[in-house]
C-alpha positions as CSV (number, residue, x, y, z in Angstrom):
1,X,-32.6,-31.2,-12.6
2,X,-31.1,-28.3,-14.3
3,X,-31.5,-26.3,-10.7
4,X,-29.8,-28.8,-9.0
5,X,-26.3,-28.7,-11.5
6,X,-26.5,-24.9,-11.0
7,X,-26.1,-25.3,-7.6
8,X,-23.1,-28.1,-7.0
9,X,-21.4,-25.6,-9.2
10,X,-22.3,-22.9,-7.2
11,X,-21.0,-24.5,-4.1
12,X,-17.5,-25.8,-5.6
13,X,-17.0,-22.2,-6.7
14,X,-17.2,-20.8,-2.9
15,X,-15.3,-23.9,-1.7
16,X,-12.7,-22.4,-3.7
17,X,-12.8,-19.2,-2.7
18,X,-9.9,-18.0,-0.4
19,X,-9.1,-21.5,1.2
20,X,-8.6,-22.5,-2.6
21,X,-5.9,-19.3,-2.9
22,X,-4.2,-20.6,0.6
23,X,-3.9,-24.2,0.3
24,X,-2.3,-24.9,-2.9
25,X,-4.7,-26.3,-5.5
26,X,-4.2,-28.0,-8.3
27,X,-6.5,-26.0,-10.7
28,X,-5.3,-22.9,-8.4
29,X,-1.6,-23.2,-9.6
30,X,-1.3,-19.3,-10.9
31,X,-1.9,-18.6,-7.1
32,X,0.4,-17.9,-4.5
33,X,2.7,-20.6,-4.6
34,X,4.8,-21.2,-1.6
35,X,8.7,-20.0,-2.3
36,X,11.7,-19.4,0.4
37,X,13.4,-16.3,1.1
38,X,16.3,-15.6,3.4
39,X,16.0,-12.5,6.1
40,X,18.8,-11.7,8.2
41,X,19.7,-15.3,7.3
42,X,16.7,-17.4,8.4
43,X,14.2,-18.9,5.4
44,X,10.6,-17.9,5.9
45,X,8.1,-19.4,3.3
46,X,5.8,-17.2,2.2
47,X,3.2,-17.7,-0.9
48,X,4.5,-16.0,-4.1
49,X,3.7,-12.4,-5.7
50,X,3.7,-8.6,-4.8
51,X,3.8,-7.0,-1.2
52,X,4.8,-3.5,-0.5
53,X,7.5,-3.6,1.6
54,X,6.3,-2.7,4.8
55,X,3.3,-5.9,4.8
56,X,6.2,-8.1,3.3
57,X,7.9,-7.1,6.9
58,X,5.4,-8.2,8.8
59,X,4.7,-11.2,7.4
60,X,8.5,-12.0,8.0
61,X,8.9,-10.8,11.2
62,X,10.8,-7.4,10.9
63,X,10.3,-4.8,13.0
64,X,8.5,-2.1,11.6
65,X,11.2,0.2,12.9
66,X,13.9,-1.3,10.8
67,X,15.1,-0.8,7.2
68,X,15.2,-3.8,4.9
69,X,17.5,-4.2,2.0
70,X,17.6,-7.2,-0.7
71,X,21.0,-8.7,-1.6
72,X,20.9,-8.3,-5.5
73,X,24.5,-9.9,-6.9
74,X,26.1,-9.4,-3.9
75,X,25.3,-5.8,-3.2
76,X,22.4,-4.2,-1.2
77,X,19.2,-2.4,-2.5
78,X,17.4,0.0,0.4
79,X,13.7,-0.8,-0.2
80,X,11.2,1.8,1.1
81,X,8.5,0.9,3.1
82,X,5.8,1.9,0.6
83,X,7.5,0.5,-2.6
84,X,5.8,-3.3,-3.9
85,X,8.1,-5.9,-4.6
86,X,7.8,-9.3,-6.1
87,X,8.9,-12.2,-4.9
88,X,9.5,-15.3,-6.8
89,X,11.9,-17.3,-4.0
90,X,15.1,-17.3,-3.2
91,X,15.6,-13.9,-2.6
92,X,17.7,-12.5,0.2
93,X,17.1,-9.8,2.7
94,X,18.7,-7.8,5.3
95,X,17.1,-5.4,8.1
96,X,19.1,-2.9,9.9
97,X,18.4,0.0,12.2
98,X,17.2,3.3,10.5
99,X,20.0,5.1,9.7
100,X,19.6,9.1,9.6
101,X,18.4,11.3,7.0
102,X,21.7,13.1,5.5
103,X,25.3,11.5,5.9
């Protein structure tokens, strides 16, 4: 008997595995939680937590080409490409051609 318990907890452990982290669970809830963001005024949901920059443009839909910047109070913050940032929802972002390397 004792093999059998050992393995129905085996098998809800890799039930859980990624599909657990996806689809919101309820013993999952530390995991990526779905939140909004704005970019370029559109909301895209995406789960919760740290990107670097230029993943977090892909998963929105900006071109890799383009710059992004978050709206913090009103003004905007140039984000690098290789910089992580976390996201918690509701924040708001704007892409923009590259512009050139000295002013």
């Amino acid at each position: 008997m004792e093999h059998l318990g050992n393995e129905r907890a085996e098998g809800r452990e890799g039930q859980l595995g990624k599909e657990g982290e996806r689809h919101h669970q309820g013993d999952h809830h530390h995991h990526h939680e779905e939140v909004t963001v704005t970019v370029d005024g559109k909301p895209h949901h995406v789960p919760e937590g740290t990107y670097v920059v230029s993943e977090f443009k892909k998963l929105v839909g900006v071109d890799p080409s383009r710059e992004l910047d978050e709206v913090i109070h009103g003004e905007l913050k140039p984000l690098d490409d290789n910089q992580t940032i976390h996201i918690k929802g509701g924040e708001v972002f704007i892409s923009h051609a590259r512009q050139g390397g000295s002013s």
